[in-house]
Each structure stands twice: as C-alpha cells, then as structure tokens.
N, C-alpha and C positions, 0 to 999 in steps of 0.2 A: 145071487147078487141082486141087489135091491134096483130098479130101473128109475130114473125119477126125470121129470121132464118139468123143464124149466122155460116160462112163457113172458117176455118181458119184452118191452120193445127198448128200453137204454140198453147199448152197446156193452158199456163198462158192467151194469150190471151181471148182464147171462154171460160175462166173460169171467166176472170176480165170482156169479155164482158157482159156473164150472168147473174153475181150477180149486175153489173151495171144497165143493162135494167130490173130486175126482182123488184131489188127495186124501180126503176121508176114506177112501175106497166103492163109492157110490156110481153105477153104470148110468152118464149123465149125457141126454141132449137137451139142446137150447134151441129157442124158438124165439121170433119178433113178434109174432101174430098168431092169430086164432087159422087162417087160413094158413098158414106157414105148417103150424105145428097140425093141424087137420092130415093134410095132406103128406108130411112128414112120416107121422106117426105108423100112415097107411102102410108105408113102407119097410118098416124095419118085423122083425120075428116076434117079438115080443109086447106083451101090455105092459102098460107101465105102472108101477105100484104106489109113483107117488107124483102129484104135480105142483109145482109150485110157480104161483102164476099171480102179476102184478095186478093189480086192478083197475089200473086206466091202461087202454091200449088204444090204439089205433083206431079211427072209425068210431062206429058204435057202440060196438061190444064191448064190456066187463068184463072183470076175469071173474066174476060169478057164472057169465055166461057160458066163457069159454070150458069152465071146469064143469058145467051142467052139461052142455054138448059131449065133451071126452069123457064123460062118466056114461053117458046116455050110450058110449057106444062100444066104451070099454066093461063097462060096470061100475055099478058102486061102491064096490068094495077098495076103488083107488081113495088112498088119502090125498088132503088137498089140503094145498097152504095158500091161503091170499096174501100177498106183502103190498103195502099201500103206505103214502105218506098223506093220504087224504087225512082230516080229522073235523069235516064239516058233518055239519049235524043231520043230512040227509043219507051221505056217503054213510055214517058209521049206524044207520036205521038198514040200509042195504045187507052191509057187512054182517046183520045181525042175523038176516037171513039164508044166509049162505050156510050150506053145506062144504063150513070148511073152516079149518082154523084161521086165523088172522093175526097176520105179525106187523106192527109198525115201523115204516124205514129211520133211521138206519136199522138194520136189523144187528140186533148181537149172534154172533157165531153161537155163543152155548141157548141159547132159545131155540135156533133156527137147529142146533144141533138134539135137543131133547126130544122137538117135535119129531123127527127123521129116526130117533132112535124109540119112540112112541109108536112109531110109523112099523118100522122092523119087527117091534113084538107082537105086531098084532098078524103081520103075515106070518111069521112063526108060527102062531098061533093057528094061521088056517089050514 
C-alpha cells in the first residue's frame, strides 16, 4: 500500500485531501507543518512513498524545503508533489527548482490522480 503524507497548514485542505486519497485506497496522514510532520513521521513504521506538500506554510519554510528535509532523511526516492496557488514571478523561478512536481490550486482530482498513479509505477518498478 502506497504511504503518502500530506503537509498543509489549511484545515479544509488536509481534511478534503485525506478523505480523497483514503477513498482511492491510499495509506494517508496529514500534517500543518514541517515540525508537525518531522516529528510525526518519526513515529510511525514506515517511509513514506509520496509527499504532498503546499508551498507556503507557517514561519519560514517552503514546502520545497520541507520536502528537501524529508527526502534528506527518508531518501530520494520519495515522490513529491508541490500544490500552491502562488503565480508570482519569483514563486514560480523557486518552483522551477524543486525536486518535485507542481500542481496549481485548485487542483483537479484527475492530475492530482495521474501524478499518484506515476508515483505507483515507479515503486513498482523498484
């Protein structure tokens, strides 16, 4: 079962993104922050195979950063989806550099679905 861990600080979000992936079938927790989901993560049995993480959060951190950190500690072989409603012209020079796909909010369920099903064939694949 695919693990996917979702890093958002809107409420509505990590609640619409959960019941979304859980009915897909998707092994899903949710996180507000980078320290949230840090220390979370430490806790459970498993890495996680995919993260999908907003790009403005709380404090300082990006979720370029957050997903740099969780990669750094899980490996890089985790997929990573950025979701952001930014579209300013410094935000999307960041965006470009990331290690990670990037979905504009609102996000469509079948993007957000191809991505996660791109995600699947490649651990298959490992």
């Amino acid at each position: 079962n695919i693990f996917v861990v979702v890093i958002d600080d809107n409420d509505s979000i990590r609640a619409g993104l959960k019941a979304l992936l859980t009915l897909w079938g998707y092994k899903v927790v949710v996180y507000q922050d980078s320290v949230d989901a840090i220390q979370g993560l430490a806790s459970q049995s498993v890495i996680p195979n995919v993260l999908i993480c907003d790009y403005r959060l709380p404090g300082e951190k990006t979720g370029i950063e957050v997903i740099n950190s969780i990669k750094s500690i899980y490996g890089n072989e985790i997929s990573a989806l950025l979701i952001t409603g930014d579209t300013e012209k410094q935000h999307l020079q960041n965006l470009d550099s990331a290690d990670a796909e990037v979905l504009f909010k609102p996000i469509a369920p079948i993007k957000l679905r191809t991505f996660l099903r791109t995600s699947a064939l490649k651990f298959k694949a490992n």
